[in-house]
N, C-alpha and C positions, 0 to 999 in steps of 0.2 A: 498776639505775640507777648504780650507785656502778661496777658492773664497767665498764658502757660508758664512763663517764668518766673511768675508771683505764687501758681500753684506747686512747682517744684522748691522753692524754698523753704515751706511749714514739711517736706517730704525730708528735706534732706536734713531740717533742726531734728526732726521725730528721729531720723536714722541717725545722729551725729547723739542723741540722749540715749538711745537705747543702748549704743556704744558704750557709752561711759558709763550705762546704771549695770550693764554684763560685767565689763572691766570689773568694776567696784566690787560687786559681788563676788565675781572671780579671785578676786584680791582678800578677802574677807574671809573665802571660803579657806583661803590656800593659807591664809592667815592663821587661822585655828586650828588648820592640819600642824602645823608648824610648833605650834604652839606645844598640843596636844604630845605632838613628840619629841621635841629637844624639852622641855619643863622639866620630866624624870632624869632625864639626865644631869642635865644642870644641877638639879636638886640634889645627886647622888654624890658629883662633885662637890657640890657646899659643905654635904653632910657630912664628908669624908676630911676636912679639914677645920672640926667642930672639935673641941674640946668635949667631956661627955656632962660637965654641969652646961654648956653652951646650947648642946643636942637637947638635953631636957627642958631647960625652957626656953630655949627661940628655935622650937622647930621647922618651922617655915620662913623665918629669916636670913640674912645673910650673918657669916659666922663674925662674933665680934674681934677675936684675935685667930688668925692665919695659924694651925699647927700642923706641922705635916710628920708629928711622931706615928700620927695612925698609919702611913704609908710605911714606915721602919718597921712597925710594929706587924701589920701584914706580909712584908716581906719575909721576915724571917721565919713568924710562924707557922705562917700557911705554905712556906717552902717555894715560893713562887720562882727564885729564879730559876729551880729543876722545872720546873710546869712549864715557866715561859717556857725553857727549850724543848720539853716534849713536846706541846702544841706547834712548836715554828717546824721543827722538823717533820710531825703528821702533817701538818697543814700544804707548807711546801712541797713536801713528797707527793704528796696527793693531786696540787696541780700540775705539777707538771705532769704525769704521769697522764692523769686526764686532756691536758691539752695537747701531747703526743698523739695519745689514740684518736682523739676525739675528732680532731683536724683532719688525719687522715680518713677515718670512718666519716664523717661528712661532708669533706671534697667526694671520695669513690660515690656514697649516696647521690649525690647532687649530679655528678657529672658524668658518671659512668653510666654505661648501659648494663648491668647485671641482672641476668637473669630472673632472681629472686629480690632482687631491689628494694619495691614497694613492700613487700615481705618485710626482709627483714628490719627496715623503718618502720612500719606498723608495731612489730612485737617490739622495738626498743619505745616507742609512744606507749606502748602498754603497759611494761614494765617501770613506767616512771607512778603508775597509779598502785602497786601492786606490793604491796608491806612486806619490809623484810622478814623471813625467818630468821627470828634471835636462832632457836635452840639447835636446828641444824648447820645455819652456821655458826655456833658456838663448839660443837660436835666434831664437824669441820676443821676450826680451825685448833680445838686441843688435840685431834690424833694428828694434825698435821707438824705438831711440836711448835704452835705460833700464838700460844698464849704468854702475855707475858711480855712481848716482841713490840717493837713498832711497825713491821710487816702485820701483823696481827690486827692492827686498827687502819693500816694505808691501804691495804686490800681491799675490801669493804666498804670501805670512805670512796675507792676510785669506782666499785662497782655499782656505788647508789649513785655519784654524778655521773657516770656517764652518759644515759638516756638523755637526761634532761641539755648536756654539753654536746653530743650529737645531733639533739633536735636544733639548737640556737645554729652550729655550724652549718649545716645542711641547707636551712633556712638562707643563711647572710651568702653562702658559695652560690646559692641559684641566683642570685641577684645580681654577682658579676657579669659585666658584660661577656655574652660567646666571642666578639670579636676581640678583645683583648686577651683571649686565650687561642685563639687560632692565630693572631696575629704575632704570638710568641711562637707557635709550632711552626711556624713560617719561616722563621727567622732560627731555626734548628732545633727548636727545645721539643725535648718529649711532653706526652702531657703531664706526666711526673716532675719534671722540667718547668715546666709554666706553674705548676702549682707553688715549688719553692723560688723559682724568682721573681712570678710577676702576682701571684695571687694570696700567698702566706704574706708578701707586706704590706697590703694593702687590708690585711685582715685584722687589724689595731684592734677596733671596736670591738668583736666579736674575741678576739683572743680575752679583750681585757672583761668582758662582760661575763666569759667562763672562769674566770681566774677567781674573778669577786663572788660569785657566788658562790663554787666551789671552796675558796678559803673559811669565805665565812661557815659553811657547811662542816668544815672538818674544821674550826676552832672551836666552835659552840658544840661540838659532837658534846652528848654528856655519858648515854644509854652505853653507846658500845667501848667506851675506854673503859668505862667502869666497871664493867662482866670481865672482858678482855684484858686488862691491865691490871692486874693482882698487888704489887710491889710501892712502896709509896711514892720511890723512886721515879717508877713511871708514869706519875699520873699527870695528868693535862691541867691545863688552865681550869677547866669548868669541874672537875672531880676535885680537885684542890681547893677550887674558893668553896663548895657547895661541903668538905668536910670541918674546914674552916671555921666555916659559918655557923655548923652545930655544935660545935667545939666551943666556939666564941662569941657567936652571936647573941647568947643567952646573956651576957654581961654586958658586954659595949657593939654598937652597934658601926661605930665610926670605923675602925679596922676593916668590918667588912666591905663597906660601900669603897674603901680605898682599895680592897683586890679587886674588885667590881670594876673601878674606876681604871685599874690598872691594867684590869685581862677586856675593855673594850680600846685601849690604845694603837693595836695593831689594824683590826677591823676600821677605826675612824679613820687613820694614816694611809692604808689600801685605798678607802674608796673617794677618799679627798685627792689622790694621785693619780687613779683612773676615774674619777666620775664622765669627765665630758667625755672620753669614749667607752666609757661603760652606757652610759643615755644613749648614743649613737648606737654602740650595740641591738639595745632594745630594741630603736626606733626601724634600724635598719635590714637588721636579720631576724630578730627574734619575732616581730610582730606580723612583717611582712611572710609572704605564703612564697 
């Protein structure tokens, strides 16, 4: 007795180090992911409150005096606060619209019996690999008189997320329980009924996991504003810092990194508000079958 219990103790030091030496690694690993990607940003901020004899010689320093004329100074030129609003309104426009369709197109997937079902989710998996036509939908959308427009870029914007915002929905609906939806049809609800009162609230994660991608997809759009949006008026966050930039970058560099600084502000505020059920999303619909 005493041997067996003498020999499970060097088993359970070995399994109690292996423990810690995975931990640590793990910790290490996840460490320089971290690293790797908050640094450039960080950096972008510093550099955007540099002075430009400051930028010249303590490039990779921190800045010695705080100025935030470069933020003034992008504002005005690069016209951001017309871009803010053209992006908030593509962007906005765009989820919702997405998350109307979407919900509905991946509850009926998920829980109906349709005929063509399988079908028709097959060709929207497909269509998420499958490059858009710029020139016919450019063609498109000039005889249609929506060059120029914000319909012109929210069209487009909702017909590229959608596949991928179907696929996550479809996915996280199969995962509710049958008896918590029978168990509303029970109780009088249609199954239209059960979908907006017992299964759209319970749909946090996955609403908030379409929204975040989706936003970020239509704020970082650069290709299609900028065919589609002619006027300077209407140009977005990413066509405005990136004309900006050729405009002004050739001189001081610090203006830039503060429109930079400035057009990733909405994107950081989004996904610091939904992260934990944006993760949940992932974890629970998008990854699961």
């Amino acid at each position: 007795m005493a041997a067996t219990t003498s020999t499970r103790q060097p088993l359970l030091a070995d399994t109690r180090v292996d423990r810690i030496v995975t931990q640590t690694l793990s910790h290490i690993i996840l460490l320089m992911f971290v690293v790797v990607m908050v640094f450039p940003v960080l950096w972008m901020v510093l550099a955007s409150l540099k002075t430009s004899s400051d930028f010249a010689n303590n490039l990779w320093g921190l800045p010695s005096t705080l100025t935030f004329e470069n933020y003034t100074t992008a504002w005005e030129r690069a016209n951001l606060g017309r871009a803010f609003l053209n992006s908030i309104i593509i962007a906005a426009s765009s989820v919702m619209i997405v998350l109307m369709a979407s919900t509905l197109a991946g509850y009926a997937l998920a829980r109906f019996r349709l005929r063509y079902g399988l079908v028709i989710f097959v060709l929207f998996v497909v269509t998420m690999q499958v490059p858009v036509p710029i020139i016919p939908m450019y063609v498109m959308l000039a005889r249609l008189k929506l060059t120029d427009t914000y319909l012109g870029v929210i069209l487009p914007t909702v017909a590229e997320g959608l596949p991928l915002s179907i696929f996550i929905f479809r996915a996280f609906f199969r995962q509710v329980p049958s008896d918590l939806i029978e168990a509303g049809i029970v109780d009088g609800c249609s199954r239209w009924g059960a979908f907006w009162r017992i299964v759209l609230p319970i749909s946090g994660p996955a609403i908030a996991t379409v929204a975040i991608l989706q936003f970020l997809n239509a704020w970082n759009s650069f290709f299609l504003p900028l065919i589609v949006l002619r006027s300077p008026e209407m140009a977005t966050i990413p066509v405005s810092i990136q004309a900006f930039s050729y405009q002004f970058g050739r001189v001081d560099w610090q203006p830039v990194f503060a429109s930079l600084s400035v057009g990733s502000i909405p994107m950081i505020v989004l996904y610091l508000t939904l992260q934990r059920w944006f993760i949940q999303g992932l974890t629970a619909g998008a990854i699961k079958g």
